[in-house]
C-alpha positions as CSV (number, residue, x, y, z in Angstrom):
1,X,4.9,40.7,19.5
2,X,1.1,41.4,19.3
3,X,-0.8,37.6,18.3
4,X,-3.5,39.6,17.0
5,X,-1.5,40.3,13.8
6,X,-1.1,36.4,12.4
7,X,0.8,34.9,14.1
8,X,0.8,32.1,11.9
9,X,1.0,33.6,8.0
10,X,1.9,37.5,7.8
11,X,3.0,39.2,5.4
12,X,4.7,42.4,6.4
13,X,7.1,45.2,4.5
14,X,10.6,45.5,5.7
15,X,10.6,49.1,5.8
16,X,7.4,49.1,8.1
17,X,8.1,46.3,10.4
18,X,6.0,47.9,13.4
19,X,2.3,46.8,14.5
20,X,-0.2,49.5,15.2
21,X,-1.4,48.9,18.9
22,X,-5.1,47.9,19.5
23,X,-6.6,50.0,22.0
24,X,-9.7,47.4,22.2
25,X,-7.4,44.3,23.2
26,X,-7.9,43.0,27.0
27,X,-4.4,43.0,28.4
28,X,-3.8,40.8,31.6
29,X,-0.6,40.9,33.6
30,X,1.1,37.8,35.2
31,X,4.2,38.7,37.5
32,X,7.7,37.6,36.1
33,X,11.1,39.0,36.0
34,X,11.8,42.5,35.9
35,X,14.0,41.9,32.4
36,X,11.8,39.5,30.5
37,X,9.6,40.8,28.5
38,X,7.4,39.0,25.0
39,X,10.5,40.2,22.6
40,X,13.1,38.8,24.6
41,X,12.0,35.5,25.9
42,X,13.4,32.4,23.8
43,X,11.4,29.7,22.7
44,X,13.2,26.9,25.1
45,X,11.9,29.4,27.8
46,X,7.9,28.5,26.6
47,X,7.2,26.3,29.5
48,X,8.5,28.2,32.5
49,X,6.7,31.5,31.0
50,X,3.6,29.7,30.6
51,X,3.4,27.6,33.8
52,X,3.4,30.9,35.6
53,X,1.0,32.5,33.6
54,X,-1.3,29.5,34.4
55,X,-0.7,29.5,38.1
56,X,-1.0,33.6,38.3
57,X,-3.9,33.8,36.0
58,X,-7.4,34.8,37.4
59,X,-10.2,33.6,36.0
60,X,-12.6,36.0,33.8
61,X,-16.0,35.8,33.9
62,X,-18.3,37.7,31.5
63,X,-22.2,38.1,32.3
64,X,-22.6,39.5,28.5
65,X,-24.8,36.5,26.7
66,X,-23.3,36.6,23.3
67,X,-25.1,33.5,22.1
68,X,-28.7,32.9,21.0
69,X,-30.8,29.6,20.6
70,X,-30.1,28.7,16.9
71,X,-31.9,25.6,15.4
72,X,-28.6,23.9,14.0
73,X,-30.8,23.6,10.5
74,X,-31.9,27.1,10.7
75,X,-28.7,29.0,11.7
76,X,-26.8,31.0,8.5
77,X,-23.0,31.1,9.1
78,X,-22.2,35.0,9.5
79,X,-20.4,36.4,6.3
80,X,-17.0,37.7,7.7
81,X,-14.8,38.6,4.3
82,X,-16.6,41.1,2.2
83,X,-14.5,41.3,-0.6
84,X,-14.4,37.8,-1.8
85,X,-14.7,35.6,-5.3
86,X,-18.0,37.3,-6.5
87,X,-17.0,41.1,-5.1
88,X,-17.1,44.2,-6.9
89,X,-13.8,45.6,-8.5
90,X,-13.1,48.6,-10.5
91,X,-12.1,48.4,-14.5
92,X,-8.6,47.1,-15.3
93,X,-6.5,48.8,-17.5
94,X,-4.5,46.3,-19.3
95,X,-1.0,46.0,-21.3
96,X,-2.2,44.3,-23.8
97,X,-5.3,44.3,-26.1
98,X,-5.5,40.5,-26.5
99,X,-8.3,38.7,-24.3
100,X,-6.5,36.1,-23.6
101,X,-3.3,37.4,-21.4
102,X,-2.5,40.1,-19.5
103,X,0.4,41.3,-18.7
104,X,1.4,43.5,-15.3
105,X,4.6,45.5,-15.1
106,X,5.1,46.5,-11.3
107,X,4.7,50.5,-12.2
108,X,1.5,49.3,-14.1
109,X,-1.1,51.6,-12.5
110,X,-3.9,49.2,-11.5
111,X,-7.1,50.2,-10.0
112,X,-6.8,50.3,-5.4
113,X,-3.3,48.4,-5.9
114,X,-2.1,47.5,-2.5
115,X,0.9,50.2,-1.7
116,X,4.5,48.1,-1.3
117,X,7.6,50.1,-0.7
118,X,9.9,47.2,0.2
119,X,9.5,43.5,-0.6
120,X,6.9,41.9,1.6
121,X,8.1,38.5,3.6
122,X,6.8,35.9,4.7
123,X,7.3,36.1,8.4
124,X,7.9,32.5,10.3
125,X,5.2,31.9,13.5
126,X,6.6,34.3,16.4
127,X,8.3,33.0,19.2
128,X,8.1,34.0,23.1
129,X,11.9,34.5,23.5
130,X,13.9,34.7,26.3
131,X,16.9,36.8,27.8
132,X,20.6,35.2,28.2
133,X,20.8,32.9,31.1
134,X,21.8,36.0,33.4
135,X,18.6,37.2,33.3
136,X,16.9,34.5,34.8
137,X,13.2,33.9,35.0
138,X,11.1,34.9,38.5
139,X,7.6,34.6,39.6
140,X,8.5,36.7,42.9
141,X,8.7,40.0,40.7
142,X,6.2,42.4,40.9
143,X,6.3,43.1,37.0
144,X,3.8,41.8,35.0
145,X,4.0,39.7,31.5
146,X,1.4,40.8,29.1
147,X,-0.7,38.3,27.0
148,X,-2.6,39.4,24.6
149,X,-5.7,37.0,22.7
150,X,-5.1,36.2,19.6
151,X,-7.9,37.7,17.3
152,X,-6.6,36.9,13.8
153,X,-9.6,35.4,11.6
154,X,-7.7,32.6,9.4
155,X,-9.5,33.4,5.9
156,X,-8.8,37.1,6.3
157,X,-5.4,36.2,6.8
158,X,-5.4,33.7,3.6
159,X,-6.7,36.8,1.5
160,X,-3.2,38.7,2.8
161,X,-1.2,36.0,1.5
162,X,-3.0,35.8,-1.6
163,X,-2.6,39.5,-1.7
164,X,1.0,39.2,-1.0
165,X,0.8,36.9,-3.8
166,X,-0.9,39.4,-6.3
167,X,0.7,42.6,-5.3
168,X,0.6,44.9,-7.2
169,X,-2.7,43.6,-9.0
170,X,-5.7,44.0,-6.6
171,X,-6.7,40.9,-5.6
172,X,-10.8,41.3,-6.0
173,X,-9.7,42.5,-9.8
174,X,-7.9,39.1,-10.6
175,X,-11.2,36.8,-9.1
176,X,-13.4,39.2,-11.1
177,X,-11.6,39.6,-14.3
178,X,-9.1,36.9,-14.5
179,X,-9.6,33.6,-12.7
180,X,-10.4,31.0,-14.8
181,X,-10.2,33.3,-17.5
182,X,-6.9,34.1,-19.0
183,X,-3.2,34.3,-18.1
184,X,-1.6,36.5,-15.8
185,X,2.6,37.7,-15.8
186,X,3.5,40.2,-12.8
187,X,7.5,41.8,-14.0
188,X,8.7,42.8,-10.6
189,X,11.9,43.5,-11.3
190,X,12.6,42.6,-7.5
191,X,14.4,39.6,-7.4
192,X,14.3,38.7,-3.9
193,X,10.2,39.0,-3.5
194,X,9.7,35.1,-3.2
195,X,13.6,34.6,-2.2
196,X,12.4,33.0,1.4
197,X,9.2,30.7,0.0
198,X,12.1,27.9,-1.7
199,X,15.7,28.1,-2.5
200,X,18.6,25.5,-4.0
201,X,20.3,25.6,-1.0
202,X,17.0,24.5,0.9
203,X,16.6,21.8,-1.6
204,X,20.2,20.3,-1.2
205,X,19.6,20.7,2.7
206,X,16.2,18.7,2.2
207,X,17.8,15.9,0.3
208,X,20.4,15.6,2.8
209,X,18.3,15.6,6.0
210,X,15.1,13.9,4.7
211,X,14.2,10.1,3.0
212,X,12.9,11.7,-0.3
213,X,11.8,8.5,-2.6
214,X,12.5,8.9,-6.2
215,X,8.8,8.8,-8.0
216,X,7.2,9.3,-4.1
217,X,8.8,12.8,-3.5
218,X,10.7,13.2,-6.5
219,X,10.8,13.1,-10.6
220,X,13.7,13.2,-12.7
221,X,12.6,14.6,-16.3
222,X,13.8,15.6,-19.3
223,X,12.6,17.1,-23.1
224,X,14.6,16.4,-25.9
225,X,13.6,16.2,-29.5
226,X,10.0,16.1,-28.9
227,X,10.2,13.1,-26.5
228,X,9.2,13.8,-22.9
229,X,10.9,10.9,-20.6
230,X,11.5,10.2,-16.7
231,X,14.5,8.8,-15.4
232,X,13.8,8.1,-12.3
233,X,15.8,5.0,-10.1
234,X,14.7,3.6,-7.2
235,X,15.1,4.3,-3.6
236,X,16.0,7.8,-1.6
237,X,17.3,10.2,-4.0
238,X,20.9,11.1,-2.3
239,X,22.1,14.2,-3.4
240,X,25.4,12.6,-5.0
241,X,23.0,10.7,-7.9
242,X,19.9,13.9,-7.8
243,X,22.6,16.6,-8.9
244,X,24.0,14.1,-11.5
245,X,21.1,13.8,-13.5
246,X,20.8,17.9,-13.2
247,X,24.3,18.0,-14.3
248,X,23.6,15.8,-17.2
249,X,20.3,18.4,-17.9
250,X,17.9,16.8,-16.6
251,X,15.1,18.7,-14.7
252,X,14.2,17.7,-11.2
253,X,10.5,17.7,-9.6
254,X,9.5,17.9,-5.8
255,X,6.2,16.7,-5.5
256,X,5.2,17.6,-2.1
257,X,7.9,20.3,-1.2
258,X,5.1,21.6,1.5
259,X,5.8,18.3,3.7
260,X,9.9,19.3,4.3
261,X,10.2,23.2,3.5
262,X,7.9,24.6,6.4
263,X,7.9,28.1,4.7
264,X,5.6,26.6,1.9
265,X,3.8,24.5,4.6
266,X,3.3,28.0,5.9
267,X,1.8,29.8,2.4
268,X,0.2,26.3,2.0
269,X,-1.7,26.0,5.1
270,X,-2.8,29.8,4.8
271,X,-4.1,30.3,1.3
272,X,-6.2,26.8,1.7
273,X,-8.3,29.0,4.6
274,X,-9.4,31.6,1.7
275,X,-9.9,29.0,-1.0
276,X,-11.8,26.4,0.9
277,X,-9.9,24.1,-1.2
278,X,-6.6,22.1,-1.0
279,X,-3.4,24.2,-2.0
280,X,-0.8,22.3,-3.4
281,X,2.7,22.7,-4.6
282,X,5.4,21.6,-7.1
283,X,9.1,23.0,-6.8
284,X,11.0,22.6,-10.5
285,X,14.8,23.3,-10.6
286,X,16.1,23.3,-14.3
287,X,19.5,23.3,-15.7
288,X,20.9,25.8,-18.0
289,X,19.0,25.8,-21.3
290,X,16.9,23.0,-21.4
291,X,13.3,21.7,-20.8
292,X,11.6,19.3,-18.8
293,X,8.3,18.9,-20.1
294,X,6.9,18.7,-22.9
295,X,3.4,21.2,-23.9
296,X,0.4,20.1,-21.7
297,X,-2.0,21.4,-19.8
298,X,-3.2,20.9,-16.0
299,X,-6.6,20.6,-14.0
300,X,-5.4,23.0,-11.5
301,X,-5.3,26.5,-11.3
302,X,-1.4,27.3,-11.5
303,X,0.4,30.4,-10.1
304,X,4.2,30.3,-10.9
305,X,6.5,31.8,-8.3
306,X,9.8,32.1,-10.0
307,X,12.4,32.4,-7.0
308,X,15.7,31.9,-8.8
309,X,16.9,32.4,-12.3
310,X,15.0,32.8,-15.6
311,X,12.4,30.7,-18.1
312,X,10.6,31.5,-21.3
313,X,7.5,30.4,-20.8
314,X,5.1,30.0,-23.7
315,X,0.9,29.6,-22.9
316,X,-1.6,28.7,-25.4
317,X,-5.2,28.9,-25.0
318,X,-7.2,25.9,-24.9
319,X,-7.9,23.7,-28.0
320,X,-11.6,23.8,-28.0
321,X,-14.6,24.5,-25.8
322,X,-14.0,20.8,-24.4
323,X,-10.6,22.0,-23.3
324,X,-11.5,24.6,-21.1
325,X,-11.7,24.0,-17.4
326,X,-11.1,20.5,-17.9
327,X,-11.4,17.9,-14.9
328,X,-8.4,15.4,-16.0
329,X,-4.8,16.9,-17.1
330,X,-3.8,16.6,-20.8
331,X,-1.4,14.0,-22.7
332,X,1.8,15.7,-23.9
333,X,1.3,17.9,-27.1
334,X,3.4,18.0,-29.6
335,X,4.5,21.7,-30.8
336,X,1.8,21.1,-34.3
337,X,-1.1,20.6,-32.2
338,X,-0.9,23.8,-30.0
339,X,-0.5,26.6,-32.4
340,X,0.7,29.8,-31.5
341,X,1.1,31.1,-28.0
342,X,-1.2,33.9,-26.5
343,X,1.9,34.8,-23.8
344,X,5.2,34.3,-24.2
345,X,7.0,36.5,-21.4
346,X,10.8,35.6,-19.8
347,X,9.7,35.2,-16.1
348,X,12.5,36.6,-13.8
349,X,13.0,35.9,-10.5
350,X,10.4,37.9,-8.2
351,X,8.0,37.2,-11.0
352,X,4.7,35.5,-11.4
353,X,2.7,33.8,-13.5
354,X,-0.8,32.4,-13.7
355,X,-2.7,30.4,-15.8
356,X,-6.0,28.5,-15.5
357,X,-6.6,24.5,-16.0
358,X,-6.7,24.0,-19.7
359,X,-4.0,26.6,-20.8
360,X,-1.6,24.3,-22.7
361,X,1.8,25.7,-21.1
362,X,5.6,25.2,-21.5
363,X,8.7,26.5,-20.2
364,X,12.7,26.7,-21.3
365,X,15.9,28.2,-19.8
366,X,17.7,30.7,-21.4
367,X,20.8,32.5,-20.9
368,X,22.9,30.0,-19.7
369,X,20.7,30.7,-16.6
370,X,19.1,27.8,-14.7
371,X,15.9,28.3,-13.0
372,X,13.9,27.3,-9.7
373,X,10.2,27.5,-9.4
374,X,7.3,26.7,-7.6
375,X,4.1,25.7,-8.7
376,X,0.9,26.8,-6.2
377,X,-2.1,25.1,-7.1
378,X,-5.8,24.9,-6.3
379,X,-9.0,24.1,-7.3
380,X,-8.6,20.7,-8.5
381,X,-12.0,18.5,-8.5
382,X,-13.6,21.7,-7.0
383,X,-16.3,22.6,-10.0
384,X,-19.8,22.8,-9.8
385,X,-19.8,18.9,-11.9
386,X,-18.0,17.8,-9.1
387,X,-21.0,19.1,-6.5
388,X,-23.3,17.4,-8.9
389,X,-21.5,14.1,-8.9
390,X,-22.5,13.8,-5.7
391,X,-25.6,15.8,-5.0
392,X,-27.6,13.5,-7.8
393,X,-27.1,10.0,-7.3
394,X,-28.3,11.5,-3.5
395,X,-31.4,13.1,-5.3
396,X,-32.7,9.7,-6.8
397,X,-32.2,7.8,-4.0
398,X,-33.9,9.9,-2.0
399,X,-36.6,9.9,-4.6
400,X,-36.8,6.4,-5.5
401,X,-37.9,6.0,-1.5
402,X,-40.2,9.0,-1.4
403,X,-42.1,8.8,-4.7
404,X,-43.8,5.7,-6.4
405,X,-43.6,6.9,-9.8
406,X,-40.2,6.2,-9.3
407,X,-40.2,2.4,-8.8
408,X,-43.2,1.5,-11.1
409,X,-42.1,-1.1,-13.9
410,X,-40.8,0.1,-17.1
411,X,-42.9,-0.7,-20.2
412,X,-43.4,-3.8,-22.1
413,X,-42.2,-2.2,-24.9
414,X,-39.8,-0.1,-23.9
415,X,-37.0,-2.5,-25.7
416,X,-38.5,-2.0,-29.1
417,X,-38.5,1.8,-29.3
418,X,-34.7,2.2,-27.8
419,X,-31.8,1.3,-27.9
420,X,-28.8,1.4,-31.1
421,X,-30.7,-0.3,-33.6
422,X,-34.2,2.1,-32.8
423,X,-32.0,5.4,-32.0
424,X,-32.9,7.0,-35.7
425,X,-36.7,6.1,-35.1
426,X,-39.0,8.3,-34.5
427,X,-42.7,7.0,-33.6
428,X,-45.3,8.1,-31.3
429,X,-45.1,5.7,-29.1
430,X,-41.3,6.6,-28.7
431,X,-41.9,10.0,-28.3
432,X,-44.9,9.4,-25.1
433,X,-42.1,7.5,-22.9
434,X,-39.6,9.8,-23.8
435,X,-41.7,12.7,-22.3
436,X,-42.0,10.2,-19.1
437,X,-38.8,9.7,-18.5
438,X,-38.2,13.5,-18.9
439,X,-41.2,13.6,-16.2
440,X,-39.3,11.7,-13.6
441,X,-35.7,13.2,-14.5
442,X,-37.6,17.1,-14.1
443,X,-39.1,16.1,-10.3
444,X,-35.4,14.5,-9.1
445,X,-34.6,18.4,-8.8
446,X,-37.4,18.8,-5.9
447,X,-34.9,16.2,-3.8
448,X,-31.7,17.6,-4.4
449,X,-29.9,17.4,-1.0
450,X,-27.8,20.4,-2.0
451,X,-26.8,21.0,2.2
452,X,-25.2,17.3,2.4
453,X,-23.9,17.8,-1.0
454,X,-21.8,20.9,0.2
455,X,-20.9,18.9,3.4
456,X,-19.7,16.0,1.4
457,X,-17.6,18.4,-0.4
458,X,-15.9,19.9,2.7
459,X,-15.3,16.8,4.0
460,X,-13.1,16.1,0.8
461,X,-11.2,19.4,1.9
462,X,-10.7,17.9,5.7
463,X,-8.9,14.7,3.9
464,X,-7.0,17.0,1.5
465,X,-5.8,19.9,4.1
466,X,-2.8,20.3,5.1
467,X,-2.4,20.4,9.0
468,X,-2.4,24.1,10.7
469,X,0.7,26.0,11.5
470,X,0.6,27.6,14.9
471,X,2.2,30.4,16.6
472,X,3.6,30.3,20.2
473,X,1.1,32.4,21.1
474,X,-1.6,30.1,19.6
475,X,0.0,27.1,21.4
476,X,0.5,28.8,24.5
477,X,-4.0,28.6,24.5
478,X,-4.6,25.4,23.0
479,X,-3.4,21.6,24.0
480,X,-0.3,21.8,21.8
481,X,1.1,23.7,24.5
482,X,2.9,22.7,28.0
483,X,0.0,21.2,29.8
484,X,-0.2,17.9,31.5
485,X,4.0,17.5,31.8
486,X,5.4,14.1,32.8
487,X,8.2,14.7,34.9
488,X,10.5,12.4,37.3
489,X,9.3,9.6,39.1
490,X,6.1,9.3,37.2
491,X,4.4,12.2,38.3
492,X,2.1,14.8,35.5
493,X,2.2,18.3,36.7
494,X,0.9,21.7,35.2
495,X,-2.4,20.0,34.8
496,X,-5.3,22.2,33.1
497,X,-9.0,22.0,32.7
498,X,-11.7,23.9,30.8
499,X,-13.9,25.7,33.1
500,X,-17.9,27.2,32.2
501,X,-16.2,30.3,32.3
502,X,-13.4,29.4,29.9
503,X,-13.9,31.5,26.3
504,X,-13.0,29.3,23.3
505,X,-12.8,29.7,19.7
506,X,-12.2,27.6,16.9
507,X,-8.4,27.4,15.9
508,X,-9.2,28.1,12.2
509,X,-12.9,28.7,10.4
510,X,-12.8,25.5,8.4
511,X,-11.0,23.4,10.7
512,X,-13.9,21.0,11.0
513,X,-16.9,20.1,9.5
514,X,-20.4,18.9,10.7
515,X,-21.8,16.3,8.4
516,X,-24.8,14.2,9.1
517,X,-24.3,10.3,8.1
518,X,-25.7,7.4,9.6
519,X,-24.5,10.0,12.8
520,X,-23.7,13.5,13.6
521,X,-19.7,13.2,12.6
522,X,-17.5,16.3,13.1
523,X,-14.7,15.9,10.7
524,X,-11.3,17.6,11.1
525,X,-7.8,18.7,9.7
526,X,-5.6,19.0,12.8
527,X,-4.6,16.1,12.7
528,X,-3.9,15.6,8.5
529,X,-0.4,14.2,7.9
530,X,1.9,16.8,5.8
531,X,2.2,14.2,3.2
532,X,-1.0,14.4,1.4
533,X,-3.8,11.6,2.2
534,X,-0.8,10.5,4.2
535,X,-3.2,9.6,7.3
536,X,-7.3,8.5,7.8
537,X,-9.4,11.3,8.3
538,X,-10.0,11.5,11.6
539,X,-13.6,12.2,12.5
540,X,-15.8,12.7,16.0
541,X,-18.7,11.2,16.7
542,X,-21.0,13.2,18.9
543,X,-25.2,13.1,19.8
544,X,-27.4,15.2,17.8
545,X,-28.0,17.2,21.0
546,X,-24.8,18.0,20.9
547,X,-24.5,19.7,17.6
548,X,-25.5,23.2,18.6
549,X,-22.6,23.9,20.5
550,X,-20.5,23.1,17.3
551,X,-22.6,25.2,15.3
552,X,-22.5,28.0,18.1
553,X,-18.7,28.1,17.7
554,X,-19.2,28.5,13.8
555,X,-21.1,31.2,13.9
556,X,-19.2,33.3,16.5
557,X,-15.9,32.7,14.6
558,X,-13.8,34.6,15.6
559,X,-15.0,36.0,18.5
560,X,-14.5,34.0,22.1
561,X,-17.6,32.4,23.5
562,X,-18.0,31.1,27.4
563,X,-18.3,27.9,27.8
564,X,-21.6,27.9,29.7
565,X,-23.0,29.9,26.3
566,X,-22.7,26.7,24.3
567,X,-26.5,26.1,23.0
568,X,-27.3,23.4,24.9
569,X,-29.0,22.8,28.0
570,X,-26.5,20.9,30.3
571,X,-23.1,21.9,31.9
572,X,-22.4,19.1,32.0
573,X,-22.4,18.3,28.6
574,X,-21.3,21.8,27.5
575,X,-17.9,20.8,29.5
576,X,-17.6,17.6,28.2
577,X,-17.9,18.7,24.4
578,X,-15.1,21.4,24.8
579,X,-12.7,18.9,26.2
580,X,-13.0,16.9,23.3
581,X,-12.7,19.7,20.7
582,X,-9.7,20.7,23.0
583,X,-8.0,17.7,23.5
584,X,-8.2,17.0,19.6
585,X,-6.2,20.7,19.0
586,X,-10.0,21.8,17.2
587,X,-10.3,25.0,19.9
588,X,-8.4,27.5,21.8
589,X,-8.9,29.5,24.8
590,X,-8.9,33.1,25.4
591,X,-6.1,33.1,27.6
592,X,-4.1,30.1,29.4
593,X,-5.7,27.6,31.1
594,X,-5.3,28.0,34.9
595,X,-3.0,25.2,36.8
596,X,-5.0,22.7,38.6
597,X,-3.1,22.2,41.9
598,X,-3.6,18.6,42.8
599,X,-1.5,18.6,46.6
């Protein structure tokens, strides 16, 4: 298994299943049993293999400087995806002459389509496996275990999934063309294309194995006659009383299906490195011919992932120009206030749909045939108003401190030319202080702190995040491996320390953020709970000095970077700053810490 392809979200065909070798990966050799190799070493066998690798390992030194004094307000992050929401595409040919929808059969022929010959899967994080018990483990061998660095970059690997996602529409065509835009429908006619992201069995496993809360994890809904209503009881929803009410018709909704089903804690956790932004998701199963919901319209952006069954589906396009990208979801519509539908497909399972906030959207069984789908969402409170919200009350502070025009008196006789009872006047006098306060609004741009704006935004994405999903091969280099063991009698063995020669890495791109407050604070995922906002942000507090060995590791994501090549002057303080990011899961190494032996 090679780490370098992600080992943490890959998509893969089933009828190509093999990686293409990397002739520029450093390959190190640890001795170990003849028989054991990376394919055939269980997971229960992780600690052994890796305590061995530890002892064996020798310790790499490179004299190539691959870090430069930055100024941390001077640096620019290095652009590492090309192709992203602003990049060139080629023309789409589309299905349909309306504006508003689109329509993509998979034989559709879409400009630089990404080539599938088998359905894609989701492939769970790989596992160091190991032989039966008759082929036991030995560091006395003379053959060597290979351990290769994991060199995945985590948004390039978010654009796969999103890809996956897509296929067969090209992905820089849908941000170019059709994001925010219009609808999308992908007709597959491959049933079993999102079979592994959710299934009814999985759902009756959940409810059974997990304390899911009726109205906390769980809605029971229905749509009759024009009245939308929720039926939920209290407590856990057992499975007994849950497939009642489906019995009876009624629809059910998981409301944070990410938390229990870790294959869409997998797609989750992925696609949110690409979008920057929180990725959410709703799981609806719904009886034989019925509804849940009534019309309405969301402030996400939505892609449908129908996994089981069949629903008409029905979009409209937004009311009016207030409608459109709205900030706040909708009341419930009734049919005469929508008009007619701009897409009305029958999405199949293997299919997908998309629609952006504002669409007015709603969906029935047909057939006899129930239906199970899950809802992937995004860019909620993510709009440039959003970025203003906070960037201007920031501006006219900062202005009301640094310029006097800003805290002079108003007039004396302000009251008498505004206000309700003056707003039809229009005088001269009126008109002069009008021009003054368009004076003073027209300078608060010239403090616009757009840098701790943007900061203030990620740091919403570091409380919103779900938590990272790591391979074996990814724990095997960071503290979520086997280090530090308590064993009998009280004693801690295969103990590990980071070294100026030790190369680290960030775990993911975004998996922190450097904000300036009342101090340097490096906020951070890793830690989120997989409930969302089900745990404080965690934050670290570090001296300004400190701060361009954070930024040195942002800007060489995500390449590896010695220890002693952290921009700032003391070893000292270069060590101590890598065992925090360590010990708080924010880095890995290169390769696996060497054992410290303490007799």
């Amino acid at each position: 298994m090679d780490p370098s392809v992600s080992a943490f979200a890959v998509y893969q065909s089933k009828k190509n299943n093999k990686q293409k070798p990397n002739n520029k990966k450093r390959k190190v050799k640890r001795p170990v049993s003849k028989n054991v190799s990376a394919k055939n070493m269980k997971e229960n066998a992780m600690k052994e293999i890796s305590l061995k690798l530890k002892r064996k390992q020798k310790k790499l030194k490179q004299s190539k400087n691959i870090v430069k004094k930055k100024s941390l307000k001077k640096n620019k992050s290095k652009q590492v995806i090309k192709n992203e929401m602003n990049g060139q595409a080629a023309n789409m040919e589309s299905s349909s002459s309306n504006n508003n929808q689109i329509t993509v059969e998979q034989t559709t022929k879409i400009p630089k389509p990404p080539i599938i010959e088998e359905v894609p899967e989701l492939v769970p994080a790989p596992k160091l496996e190991k032989q039966e018990v008759d082929s036991a483990c030995s560091c006395s061998s003379s053959d060597g275990f290979e351990f290769t660095p994991v060199t995945t970059h985590s948004k390039e690997e978010g654009l796969k999934v999103f890809t996956w996602m897509l296929t067969p529409f090209d992905p820089n065509e849908f941000l170019k063309e059709i994001w925010e835009k219009k609808p999308l429908h992908i007709a597959r006619k491959k049933p079993d294309y999102y079979k592994d992201v959710i299934s009814t069995p999985v759902i009756d496993n959940m409810l059974r194995t997990e304390n899911i809360q009726f109205t906390k994890n769980i809605d029971i809904t229905s749509y009759v006659d024009g009245k939308r209503e929720t039926h939920n009881p209290e407590g856990r929803a057992n499975p007994h009383l849950v497939w009642d009410f489906y019995l009876n018709g009624c629809s059910i909704r998981l409301l944070n299906p990410q938390t229990y089903v870790p294959q869409l804690h997998l797609l989750n956790a992925t696609l949110q490195e690409f979008f920057n932004s929180f990725v959410g998701a709703n799981a609806y199963l719904t009886p034989p011919d019925s509804q849940g919901f009534a019309p309405h319209y969301d402030d996400i952006e939505a892609f449908i992932l129908q996994t089981e069954g069949k629903k008409h589906w029905r979009i409209y396009k937004p009311r009016d120009e207030s409608e459109i990208l709205p900030r706040v979801p909708s009341k419930n519509f009734d049919e005469s206030e929508i008009g007619e539908p701009v897409l009305e497909v029958v999405l199949e399972a293997g299919d997908m749909l998309y629609f952006p906030r504002g669409y007015i959207h709603q969906g029935v069984t047909i057939d006899g045939e129930h239906s199970l789908h899950v809802t992937i969402s995004m860019y909620q409170k993510h709009a440039w108003a959003d970025l203003l919200e906070k960037m201007i009350p920031a501006a006219l502070q900062i202005a009301i401190n640094e310029n006097i025009e800003f805290r002079e008196g108003l007039p004396l006789d302000i009251y008498d030319h505004f206000g309700l009872v003056h707003s039809d006047t229009n005088t001269p006098r009126k008109a002069e202080m009008e021009e003054i306060v368009k004076r003073l609004f027209n300078k608060i741009k010239d403090y616009l702190p757009i840098d701790e704006a943007v900061d203030q935004m990620n740091k919403k994405f570091q409380q919103d995040a779900l938590p990272p999903v790591l391979s074996d091969f990814e724990k095997a280099v960071t503290v979520f491996g086997d280090s530090d063991v308590m064993i009998e009698n009280g004693k801690v063995t295969n103990r590990v320390e980071i070294g100026l020669d030790t190369r680290i890495r960030l775990l993911r791109k975004n998996i922190l953020r450097i904000v300036s407050e009342e101090r340097i604070k490096l906020y951070y995922y890793a830690e989120n709970a997989l409930e969302y906002h089900g745990a404080e942000l965690p934050f670290l507090e570090i001296e300004e000095d400190l701060a361009p060995a954070i930024e040195t590791l942002i800007t060489t994501y995500p390449e590896y970077v010695s220890v002693e090549n952290l921009d700032i002057p003391s070893d000292s303080d270069k060590i101590q700053i890598s065992d925090a990011l360590w010990s708080r899961g924010l880095i890995m190494t290169e390769y696996p810490l060497e054992t410290i032996d303490d007799e």
